[in-house]
N, C-alpha and C positions, 0 to 999 in steps of 0.2 A: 498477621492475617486478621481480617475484621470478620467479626461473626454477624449473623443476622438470623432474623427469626420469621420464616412467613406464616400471614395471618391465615385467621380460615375465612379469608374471602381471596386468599391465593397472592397477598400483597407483603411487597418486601420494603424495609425501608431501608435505604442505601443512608450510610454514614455520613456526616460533613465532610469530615477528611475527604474520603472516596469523591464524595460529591463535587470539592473542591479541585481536587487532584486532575478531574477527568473534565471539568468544566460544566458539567450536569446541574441544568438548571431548567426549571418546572418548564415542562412543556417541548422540552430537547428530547429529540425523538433518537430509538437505542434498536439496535439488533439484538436477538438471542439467538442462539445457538447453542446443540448439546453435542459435546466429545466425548464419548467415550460416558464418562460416571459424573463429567463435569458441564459446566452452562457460563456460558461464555459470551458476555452483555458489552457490546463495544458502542461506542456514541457515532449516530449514524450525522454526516457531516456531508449539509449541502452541496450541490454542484460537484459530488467529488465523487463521482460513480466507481463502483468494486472492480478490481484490474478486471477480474474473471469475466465481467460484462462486454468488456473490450476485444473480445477472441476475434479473429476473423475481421477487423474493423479495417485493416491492411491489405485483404487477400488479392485485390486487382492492382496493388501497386510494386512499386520494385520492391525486388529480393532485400530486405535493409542488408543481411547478412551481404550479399554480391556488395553491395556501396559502401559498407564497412573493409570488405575486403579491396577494393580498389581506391579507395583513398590512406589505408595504409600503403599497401603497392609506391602510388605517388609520394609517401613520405619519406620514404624509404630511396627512394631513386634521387629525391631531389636532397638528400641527408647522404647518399653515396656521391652524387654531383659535388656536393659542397667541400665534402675529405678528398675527392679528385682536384678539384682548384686549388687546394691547400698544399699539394704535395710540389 
C-alpha cells in the first residue's frame, strides 16, 4: 500500500509507481468517488463512456435476450440434424 499525505491546499501527490502503473500523466483527467470510508480515483479514459450511461440505449429494438434465445434454438437443431445424418 502506498501512503500519501494531503497538503493544506487539499493536494495529493500520487507516487511514480501508482503514476506509472495506471498510465497517469499531467493533464490525464481522473474520477473520484467515495465508498463507504474509502475514495476511489479511477483514470477517466476518452471515448469510452461508463456502461451505466448506456441504460435504456436498446429500448426500441429487439429483445437481444429473444435473438440470443433463437439462435441457440437453431444451434441446437442444426447440431441434432447433424447426429441424425450420422446415424
Amino acid at each position: 500500500m502506498t501512503k500519501a499525505t494531503i497538503s493544506n491546499k487539499g493536494q495529493i501527490a500520487i507516487s511514480k509507481a501508482v503514476r506509472e502503473r495506471l498510465n497517469l500523466n499531467a493533464g490525464t483527467q481522473v474520477s473520484l468517488a467515495v465508498q463507504g470510508e474509502s475514495l476511489v480515483l479511477k483514470r477517466l479514459v476518452p471515448n469510452y463512456p461508463d456502461w451505466r450511461t448506456m441504460r435504456g440505449m436498446v429500448k426500441h429494438g429487439p429483445s437481444l435476450t429473444k435473438v440470443l434465445e433463437e439462435e441457440r434454438a437453431a444451434e441446437v437443431a442444426r447440431d441434432g440434424a447433424r447426429i441424425d445424418e450420422g446415424r
